[in-house]
C-alpha positions as CSV (number, residue, x, y, z in Angstrom):
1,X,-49.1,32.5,-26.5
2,X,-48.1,29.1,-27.2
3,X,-50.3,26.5,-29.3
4,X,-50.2,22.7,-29.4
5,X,-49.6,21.5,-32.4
6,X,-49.5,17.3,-33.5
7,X,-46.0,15.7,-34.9
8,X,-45.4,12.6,-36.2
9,X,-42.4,10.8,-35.8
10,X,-40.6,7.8,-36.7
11,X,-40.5,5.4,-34.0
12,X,-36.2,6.2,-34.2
13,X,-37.1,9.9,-34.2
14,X,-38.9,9.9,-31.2
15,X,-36.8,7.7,-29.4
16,X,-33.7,10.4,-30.1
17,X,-36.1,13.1,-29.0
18,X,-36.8,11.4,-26.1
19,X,-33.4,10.8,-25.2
20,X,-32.3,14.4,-26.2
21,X,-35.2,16.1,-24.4
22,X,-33.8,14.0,-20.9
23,X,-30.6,15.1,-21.4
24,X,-31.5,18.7,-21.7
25,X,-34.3,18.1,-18.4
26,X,-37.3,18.9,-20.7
27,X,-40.1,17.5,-22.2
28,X,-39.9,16.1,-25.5
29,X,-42.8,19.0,-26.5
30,X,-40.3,21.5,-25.0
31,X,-37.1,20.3,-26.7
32,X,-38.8,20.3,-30.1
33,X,-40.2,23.9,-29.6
34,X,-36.6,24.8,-29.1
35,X,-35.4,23.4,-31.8
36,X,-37.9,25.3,-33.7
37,X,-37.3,28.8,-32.5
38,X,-33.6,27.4,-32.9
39,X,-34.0,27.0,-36.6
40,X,-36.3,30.4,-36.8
41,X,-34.0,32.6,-35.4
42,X,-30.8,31.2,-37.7
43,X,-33.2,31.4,-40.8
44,X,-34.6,34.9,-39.7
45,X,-30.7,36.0,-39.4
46,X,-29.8,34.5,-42.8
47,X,-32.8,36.4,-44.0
48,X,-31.7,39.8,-42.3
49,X,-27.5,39.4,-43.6
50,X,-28.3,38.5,-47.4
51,X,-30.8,41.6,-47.6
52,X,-27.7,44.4,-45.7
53,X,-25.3,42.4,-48.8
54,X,-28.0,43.0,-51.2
55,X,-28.5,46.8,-50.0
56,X,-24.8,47.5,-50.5
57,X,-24.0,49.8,-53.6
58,X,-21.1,48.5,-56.3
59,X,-17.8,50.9,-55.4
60,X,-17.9,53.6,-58.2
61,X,-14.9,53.3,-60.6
62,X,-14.9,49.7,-59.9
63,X,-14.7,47.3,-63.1
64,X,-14.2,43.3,-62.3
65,X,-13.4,42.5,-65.5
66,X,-10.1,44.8,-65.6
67,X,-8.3,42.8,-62.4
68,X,-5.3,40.8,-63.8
69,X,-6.0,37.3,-64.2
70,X,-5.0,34.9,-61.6
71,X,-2.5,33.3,-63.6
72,X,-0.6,36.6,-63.7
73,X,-0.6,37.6,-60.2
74,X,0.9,34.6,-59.1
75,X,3.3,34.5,-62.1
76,X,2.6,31.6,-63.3
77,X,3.0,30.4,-66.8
């Protein structure tokens, strides 16, 4: 169901929306909703991949703190 909701803009703000919403043959109600569910949907799978990182275990046997420094590897001196 959707629900109205009030904005205010800058006068420079609207006129961009404006513009945009033309371009993209919407209203400027319509192009802003999209942005919106845009901006959800990226945040919502941001959300979703730092909490599969979060869920992964450390490899067992693994120890940072006994890699060779980077100075080493590359041989330099």
């Amino acid at each position: 169901m959707l629900k109205n909701v009030t904005v205010t803009l800058s006068e420079e703000a609207l006129h961009w929306a404006r513009r945009q919403a033309a371009d993209e043959g919407a209203s400027v109600s319509r192009f802003v909703g999209g942005l919106l569910a845009d901006r959800m949907k990226s945040a919502d799978g941001y959300r979703r991949a730092f909490a599969s990182i979060k869920r992964i275990k450390p490899v067992p046997g693994f120890d940072a703190s006994k890699r060779l420094p980077r100075e080493r590897i590359h041989d330099r001196r």
